[in-house]
C-alpha positions as CSV (number, residue, x, y, z in Angstrom):
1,X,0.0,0.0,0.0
2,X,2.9,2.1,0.6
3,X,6.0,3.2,-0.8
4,X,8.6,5.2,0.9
5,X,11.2,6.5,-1.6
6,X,14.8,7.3,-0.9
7,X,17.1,9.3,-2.7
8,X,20.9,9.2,-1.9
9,X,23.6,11.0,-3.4
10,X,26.8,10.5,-1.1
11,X,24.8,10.9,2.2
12,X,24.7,7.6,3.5
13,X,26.3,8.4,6.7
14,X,22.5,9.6,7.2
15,X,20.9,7.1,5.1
16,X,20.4,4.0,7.9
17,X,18.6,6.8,10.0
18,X,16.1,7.7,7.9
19,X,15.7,3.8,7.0
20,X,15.0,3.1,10.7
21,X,12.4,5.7,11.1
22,X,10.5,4.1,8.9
23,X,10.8,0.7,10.1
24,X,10.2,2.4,13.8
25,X,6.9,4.1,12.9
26,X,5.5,0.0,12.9
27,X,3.5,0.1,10.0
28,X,4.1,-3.4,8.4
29,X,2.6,-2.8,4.5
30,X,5.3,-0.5,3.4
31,X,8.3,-1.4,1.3
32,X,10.9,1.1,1.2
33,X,12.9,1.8,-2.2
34,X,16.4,3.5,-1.9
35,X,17.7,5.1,-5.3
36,X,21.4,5.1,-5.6
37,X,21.6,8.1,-7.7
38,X,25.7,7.9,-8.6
39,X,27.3,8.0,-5.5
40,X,30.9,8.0,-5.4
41,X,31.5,8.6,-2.1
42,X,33.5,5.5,-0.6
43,X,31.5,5.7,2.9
44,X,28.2,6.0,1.5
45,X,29.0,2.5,-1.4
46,X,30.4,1.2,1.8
47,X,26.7,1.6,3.3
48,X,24.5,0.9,0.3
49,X,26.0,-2.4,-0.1
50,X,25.5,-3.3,3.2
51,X,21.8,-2.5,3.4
52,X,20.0,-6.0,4.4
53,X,16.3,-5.4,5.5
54,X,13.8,-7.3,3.4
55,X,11.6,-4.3,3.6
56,X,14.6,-2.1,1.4
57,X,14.6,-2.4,-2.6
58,X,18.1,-0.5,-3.6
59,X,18.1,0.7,-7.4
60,X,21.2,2.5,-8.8
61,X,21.6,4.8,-11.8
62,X,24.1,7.4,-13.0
63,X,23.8,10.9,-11.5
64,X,20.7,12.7,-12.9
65,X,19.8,14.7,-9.6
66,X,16.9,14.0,-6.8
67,X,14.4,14.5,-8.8
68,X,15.4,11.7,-11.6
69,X,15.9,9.1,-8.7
70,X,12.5,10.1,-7.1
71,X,11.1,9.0,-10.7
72,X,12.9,5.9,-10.8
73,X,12.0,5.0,-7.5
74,X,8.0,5.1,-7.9
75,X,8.7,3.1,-11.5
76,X,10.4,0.1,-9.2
77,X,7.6,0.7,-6.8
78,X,4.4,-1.2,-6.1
79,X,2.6,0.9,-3.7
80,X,-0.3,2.9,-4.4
81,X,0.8,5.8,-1.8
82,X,4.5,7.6,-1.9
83,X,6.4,9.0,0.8
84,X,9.0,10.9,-0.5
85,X,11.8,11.0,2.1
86,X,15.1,12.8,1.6
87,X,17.9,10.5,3.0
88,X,19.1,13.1,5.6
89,X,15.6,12.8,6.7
90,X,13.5,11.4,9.4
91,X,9.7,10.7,10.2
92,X,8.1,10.3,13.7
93,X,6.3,7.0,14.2
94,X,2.9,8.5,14.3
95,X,3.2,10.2,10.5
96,X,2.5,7.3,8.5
97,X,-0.3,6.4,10.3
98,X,-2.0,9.9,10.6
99,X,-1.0,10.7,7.0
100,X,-2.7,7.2,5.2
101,X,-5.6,8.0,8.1
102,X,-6.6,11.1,5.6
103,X,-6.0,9.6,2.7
104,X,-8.4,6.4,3.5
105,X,-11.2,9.1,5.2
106,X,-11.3,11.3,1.7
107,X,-10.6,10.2,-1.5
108,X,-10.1,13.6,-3.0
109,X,-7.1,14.7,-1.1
110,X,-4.0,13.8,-3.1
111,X,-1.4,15.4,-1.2
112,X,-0.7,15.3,2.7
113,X,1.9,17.4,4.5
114,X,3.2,18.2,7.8
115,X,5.2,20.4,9.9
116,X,8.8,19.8,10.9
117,X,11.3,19.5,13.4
118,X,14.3,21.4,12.5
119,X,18.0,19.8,13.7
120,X,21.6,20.0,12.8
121,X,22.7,22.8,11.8
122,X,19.8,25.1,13.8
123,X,22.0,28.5,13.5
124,X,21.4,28.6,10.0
125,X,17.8,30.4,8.9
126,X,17.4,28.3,6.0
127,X,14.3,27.4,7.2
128,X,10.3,27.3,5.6
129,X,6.9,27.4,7.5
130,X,3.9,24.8,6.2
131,X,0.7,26.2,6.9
132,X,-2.6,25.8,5.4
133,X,-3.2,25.0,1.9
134,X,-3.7,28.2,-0.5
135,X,-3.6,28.3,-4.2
136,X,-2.5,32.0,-4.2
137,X,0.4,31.5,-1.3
138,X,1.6,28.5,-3.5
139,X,2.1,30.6,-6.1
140,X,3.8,33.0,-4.0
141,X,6.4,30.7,-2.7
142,X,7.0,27.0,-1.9
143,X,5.5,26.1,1.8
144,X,5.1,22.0,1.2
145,X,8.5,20.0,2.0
146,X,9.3,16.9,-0.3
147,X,8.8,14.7,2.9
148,X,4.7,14.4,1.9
149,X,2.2,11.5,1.1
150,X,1.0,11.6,-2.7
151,X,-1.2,9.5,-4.0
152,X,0.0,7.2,-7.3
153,X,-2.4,8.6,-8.8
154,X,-2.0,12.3,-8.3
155,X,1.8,11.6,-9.1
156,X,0.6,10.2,-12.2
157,X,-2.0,12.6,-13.2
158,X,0.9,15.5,-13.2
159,X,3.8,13.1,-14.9
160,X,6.0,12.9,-12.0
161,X,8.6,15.0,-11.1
162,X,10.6,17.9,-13.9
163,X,13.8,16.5,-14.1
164,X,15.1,19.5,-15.5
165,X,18.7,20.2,-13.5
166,X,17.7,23.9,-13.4
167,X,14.9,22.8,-10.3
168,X,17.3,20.8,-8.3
169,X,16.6,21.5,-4.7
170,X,12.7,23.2,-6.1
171,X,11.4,20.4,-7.8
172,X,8.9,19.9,-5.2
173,X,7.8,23.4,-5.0
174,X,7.3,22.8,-9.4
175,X,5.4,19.5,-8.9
176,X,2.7,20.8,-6.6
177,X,2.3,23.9,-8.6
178,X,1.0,21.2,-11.5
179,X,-0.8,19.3,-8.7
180,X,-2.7,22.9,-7.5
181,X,-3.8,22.9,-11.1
182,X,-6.0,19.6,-10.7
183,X,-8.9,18.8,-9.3
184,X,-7.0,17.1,-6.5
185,X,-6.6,18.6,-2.7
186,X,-3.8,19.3,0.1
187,X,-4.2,18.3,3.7
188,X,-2.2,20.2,6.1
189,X,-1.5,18.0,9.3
190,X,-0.7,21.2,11.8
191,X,1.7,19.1,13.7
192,X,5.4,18.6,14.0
193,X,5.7,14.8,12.1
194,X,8.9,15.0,10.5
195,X,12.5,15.7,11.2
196,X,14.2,18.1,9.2
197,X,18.1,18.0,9.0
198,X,19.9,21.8,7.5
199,X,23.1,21.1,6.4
200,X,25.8,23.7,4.9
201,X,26.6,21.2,2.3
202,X,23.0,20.4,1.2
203,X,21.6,21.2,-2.1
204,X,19.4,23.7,-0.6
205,X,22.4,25.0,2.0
206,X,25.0,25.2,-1.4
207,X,22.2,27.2,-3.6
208,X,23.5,30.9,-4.5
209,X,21.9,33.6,-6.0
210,X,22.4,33.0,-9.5
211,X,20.9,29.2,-9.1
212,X,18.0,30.9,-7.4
213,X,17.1,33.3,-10.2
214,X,17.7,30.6,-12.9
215,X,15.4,28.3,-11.1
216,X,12.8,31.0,-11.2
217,X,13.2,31.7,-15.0
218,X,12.8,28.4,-15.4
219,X,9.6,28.4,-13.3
220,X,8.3,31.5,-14.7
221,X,8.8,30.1,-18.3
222,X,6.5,27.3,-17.5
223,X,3.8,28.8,-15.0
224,X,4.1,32.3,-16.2
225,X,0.2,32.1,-16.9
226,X,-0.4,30.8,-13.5
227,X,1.8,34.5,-12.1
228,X,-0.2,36.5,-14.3
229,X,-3.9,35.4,-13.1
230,X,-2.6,35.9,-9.7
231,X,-1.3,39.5,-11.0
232,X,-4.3,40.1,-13.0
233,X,-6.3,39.1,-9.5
234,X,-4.5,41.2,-7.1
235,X,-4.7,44.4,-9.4
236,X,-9.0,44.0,-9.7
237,X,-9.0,43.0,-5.7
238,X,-6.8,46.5,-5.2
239,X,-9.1,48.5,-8.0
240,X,-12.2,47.3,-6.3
241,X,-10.8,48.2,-2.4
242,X,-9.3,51.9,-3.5
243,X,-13.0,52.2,-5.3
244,X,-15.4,51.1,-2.2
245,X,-12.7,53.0,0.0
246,X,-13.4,56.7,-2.0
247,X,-16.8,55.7,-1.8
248,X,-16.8,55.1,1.7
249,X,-15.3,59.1,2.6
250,X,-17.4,60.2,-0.3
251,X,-20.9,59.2,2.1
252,X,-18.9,60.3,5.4
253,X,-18.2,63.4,3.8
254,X,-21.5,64.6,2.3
């Protein structure tokens, strides 16, 4: 029923931490599929190979970035809900449970996300806020983490994550801009259900300025439509408050 899927790119000295979590939580009808995606780093081979729980499925491939070995992960995977969990990563025990307790109750949500626990390297303020779902703060800037349920068929409905190399360390804020546009929902579980690890040497920690603005080209090139509605929308919602505010002195007045 569900798949957890498991990107690693020379962080296994993280990796058998975010495997136990899962194993932890105590949900037995999950199967767990860790994508090698090109590691070279000695430690992290020397980890992968040594992997030996009958719940893991370990598939390798050349370098093509998270989003790539996300792909490849749901293509070896059998389950009919994903949990995409970033190797640095850990869940709480109760996540699974609450998460596939939504997605059992109401057929129409597709997506289900938490809040997290933020450790490591907690001086740094790389940090984002989940809150409840909104179309128009989406579009203002990413608020769902990678580590969230989807539904097989959501994730097929959109065509799976842009494996563009432009989006590394965005690609989930791309995917549920294409998910937004569907008939399908988001549930926001308002509770701390997920471990969060900030790391200097992450892809999100070694981003720049430059790899910012080209991701957001890149974005604006393929939801530009979706900016300008929101654009369009907040320039009629300001016209209509200026008018009903002269209108308002205009009465008070005479």
């Amino acid at each position: 029923m569900l798949s957890i899927i498991i990107p690693c790119y020379n962080s296994g000295v993280y990796l058998m931490e975010a495997i136990e979590s899962v194993i932890n939580s105590n949900f037995d009808d999950v199967e767990i599929v860790v994508v090698n995606d090109g590691s070279t780093d000695p430690k992290t081979l020397e980890i992968l190979d040594s992997l030996n729980y009958k719940e893991v499925l370990l598939i390798s491939q050349s370098n093509k970035g998270p989003a790539s070995a996300r792909n490849a992960g749901v293509r070896a995977a059998t389950g009919d809900i994903f949990l995409f969990l970033d190797s640095d990563n850990v869940i709480l025990p109760q996540y699974i449970e609450k998460a596939l307790s939504i997605l059992s109750d109401n057929m129409a949500v597709g997506v289900v996300y938490s809040n997290p626990i933020f450790f490591g390297n907690t001086s740094s303020e790389d940090r984002f806020y989940p809150k409840i779902y909104s179309y128009q703060e989406l579009l203002l800037g990413n608020f769902i983490d990678m580590c969230s349920f989807v539904r097989r068929a959501t994730f097929e409905e959109v065509g799976g994550f842009d494996e563009h190399r432009g989006l590394i360390g965005w690609e989930d804020w791309e995917i549920w801009l294409r998910v937004a546009q569907t008939d399908w929902q988001f549930h926001y579980l308002n509770e701390e259900l997920f471990k969060y690890r900030i790391r200097k040497d992450s892809l999100m920690g070694l981003s720049n300025e430059s790899k910012q603005n080209n991701m957001l080209e890149y974005i604006g090139q393929k939801h530009g439509k979706l900016f300008h509605e929101l654009l369009r929308s907040s320039i009629r919602t300001k016209k209509i408050l200026e008018k009903r505010t002269i209108q308002f002195w205009i009465k008070k007045w005479f």
